[in-house]
BAMAR-842255 format. One record per residue: x, y, z of N, C-alpha, C, O in turn. Coordinates in pm, whole numbers, plus 50000, padded with zeros to 5 digits. Layout:
BAMAR-842255
XYZXYZXYZXYZ;...
//
This chain:
BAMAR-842255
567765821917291568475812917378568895820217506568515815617614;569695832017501570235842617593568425843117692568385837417801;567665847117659566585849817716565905837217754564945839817826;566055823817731565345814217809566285809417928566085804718039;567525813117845568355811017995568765820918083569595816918166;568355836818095568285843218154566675834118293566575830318410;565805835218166564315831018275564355822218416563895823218530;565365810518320565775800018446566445803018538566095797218641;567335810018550568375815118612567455822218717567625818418833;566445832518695565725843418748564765832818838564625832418960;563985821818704563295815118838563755810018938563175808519046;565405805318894566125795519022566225808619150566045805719268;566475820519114566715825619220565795829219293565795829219416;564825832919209563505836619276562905826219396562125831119478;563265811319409562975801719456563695803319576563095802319683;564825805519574565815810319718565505821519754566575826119796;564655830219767563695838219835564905851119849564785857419953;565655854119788566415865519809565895879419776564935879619700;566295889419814565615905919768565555906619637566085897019581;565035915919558564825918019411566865923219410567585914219366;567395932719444568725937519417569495926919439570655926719398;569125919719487570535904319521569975896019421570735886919388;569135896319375568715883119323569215890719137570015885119063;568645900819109569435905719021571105903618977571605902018865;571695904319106572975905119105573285891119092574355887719043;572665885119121572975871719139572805867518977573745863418909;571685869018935571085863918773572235873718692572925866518619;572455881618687573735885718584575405882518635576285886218558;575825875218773576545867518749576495855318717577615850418700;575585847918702575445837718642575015838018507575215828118438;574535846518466574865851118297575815855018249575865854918126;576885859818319577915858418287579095849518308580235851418266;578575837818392579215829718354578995818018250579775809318213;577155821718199576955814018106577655815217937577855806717850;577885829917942578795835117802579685830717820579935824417717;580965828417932581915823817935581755811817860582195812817745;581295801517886581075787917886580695785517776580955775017717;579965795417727578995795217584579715800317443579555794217337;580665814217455581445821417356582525814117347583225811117443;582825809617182583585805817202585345811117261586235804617317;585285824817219586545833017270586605835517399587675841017425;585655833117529585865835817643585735816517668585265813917779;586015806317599586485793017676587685793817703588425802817665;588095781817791589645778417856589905772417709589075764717661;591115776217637591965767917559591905750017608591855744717719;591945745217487591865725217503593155722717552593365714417641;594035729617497595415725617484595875726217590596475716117626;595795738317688596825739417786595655740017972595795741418094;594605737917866593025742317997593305752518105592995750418223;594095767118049594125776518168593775789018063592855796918087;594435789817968594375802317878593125802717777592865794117693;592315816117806591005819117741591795817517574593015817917555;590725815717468590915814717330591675828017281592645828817205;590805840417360590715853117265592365855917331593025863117256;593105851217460594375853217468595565841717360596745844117333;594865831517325595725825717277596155831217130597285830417084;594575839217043594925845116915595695860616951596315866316861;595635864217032596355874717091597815876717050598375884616974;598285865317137600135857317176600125851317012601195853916957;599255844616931599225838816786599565851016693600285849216595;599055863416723599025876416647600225882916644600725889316552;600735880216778602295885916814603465880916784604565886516785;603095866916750604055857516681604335855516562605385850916519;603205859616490602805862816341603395874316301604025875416195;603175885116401603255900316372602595905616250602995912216154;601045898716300599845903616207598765901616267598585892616349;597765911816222596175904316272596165891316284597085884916233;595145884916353594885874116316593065874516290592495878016394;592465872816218590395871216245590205859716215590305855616100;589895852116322588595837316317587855839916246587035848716272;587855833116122586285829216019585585820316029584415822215994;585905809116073584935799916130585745787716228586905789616263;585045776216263585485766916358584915754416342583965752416266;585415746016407584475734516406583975730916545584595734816643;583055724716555582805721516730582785707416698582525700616599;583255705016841583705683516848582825681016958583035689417046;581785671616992581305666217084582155656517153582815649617076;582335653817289583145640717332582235630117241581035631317216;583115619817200582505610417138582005612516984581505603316919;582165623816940581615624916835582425619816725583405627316720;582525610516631582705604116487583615591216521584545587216451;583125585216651583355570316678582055563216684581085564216759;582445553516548581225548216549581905530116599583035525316602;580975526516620581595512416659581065506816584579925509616546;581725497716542581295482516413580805470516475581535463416545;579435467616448579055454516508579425446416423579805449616310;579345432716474580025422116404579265408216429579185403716543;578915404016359578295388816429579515375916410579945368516321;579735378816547581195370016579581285354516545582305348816505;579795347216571579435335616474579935336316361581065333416322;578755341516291578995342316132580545340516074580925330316018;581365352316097582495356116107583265339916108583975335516017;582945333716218584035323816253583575313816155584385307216090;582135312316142581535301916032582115302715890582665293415831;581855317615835582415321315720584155316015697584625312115590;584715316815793586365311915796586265295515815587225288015795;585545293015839586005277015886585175269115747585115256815743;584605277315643584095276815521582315264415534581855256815449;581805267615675580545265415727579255277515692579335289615709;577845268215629577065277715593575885277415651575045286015624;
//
């Protein structure tokens, strides 16, 4: 994954015609902002959207006054486990008005 999205990155720059040393520089800041975005310990916290994760178990550790180690997580898509219920609004009204 790291390496197909390194490629793109390299072709996008390569397309803006910059030197091999800028264009380098350019493709590993934008790989590094793809880890940001990508790890989950270098995202912005949901809660407060300013503070990275790996600071929030940090301030969590200090409050504890213990380690803390992530074993696992869950990931949420927007939208994910709303399902909507269709309904046939006929039927429905037929069934009540005791029509078949």
């Amino acid at each position: 994954m790291v390496a197909r999205e390194r490629a793109i990155i390299l072709e996008q720059v390569k397309e803006s015609g910059k030197s091999a040393e800028i264009a380098e520089k350019m493709v590993e800041g934008r790989m590094r902002k793809y880890f940001e975005e990508v790890t989950l310990l270098s995202q912005v916290f949901v809660v407060d959207g300013e503070t990275k994760v790996a600071d929030v178990l940090k301030n969590a550790e200090k409050d504890v006054g213990a380690p803390i180690k992530l074993t696992k997580f869950v990931r949420f898509a927007l939208g994910e486990g709303i399902e909507k219920v269709e309904t046939d609004f006929a039927a429905e009204v037929a069934a009540t008005a005791g029509v078949k």
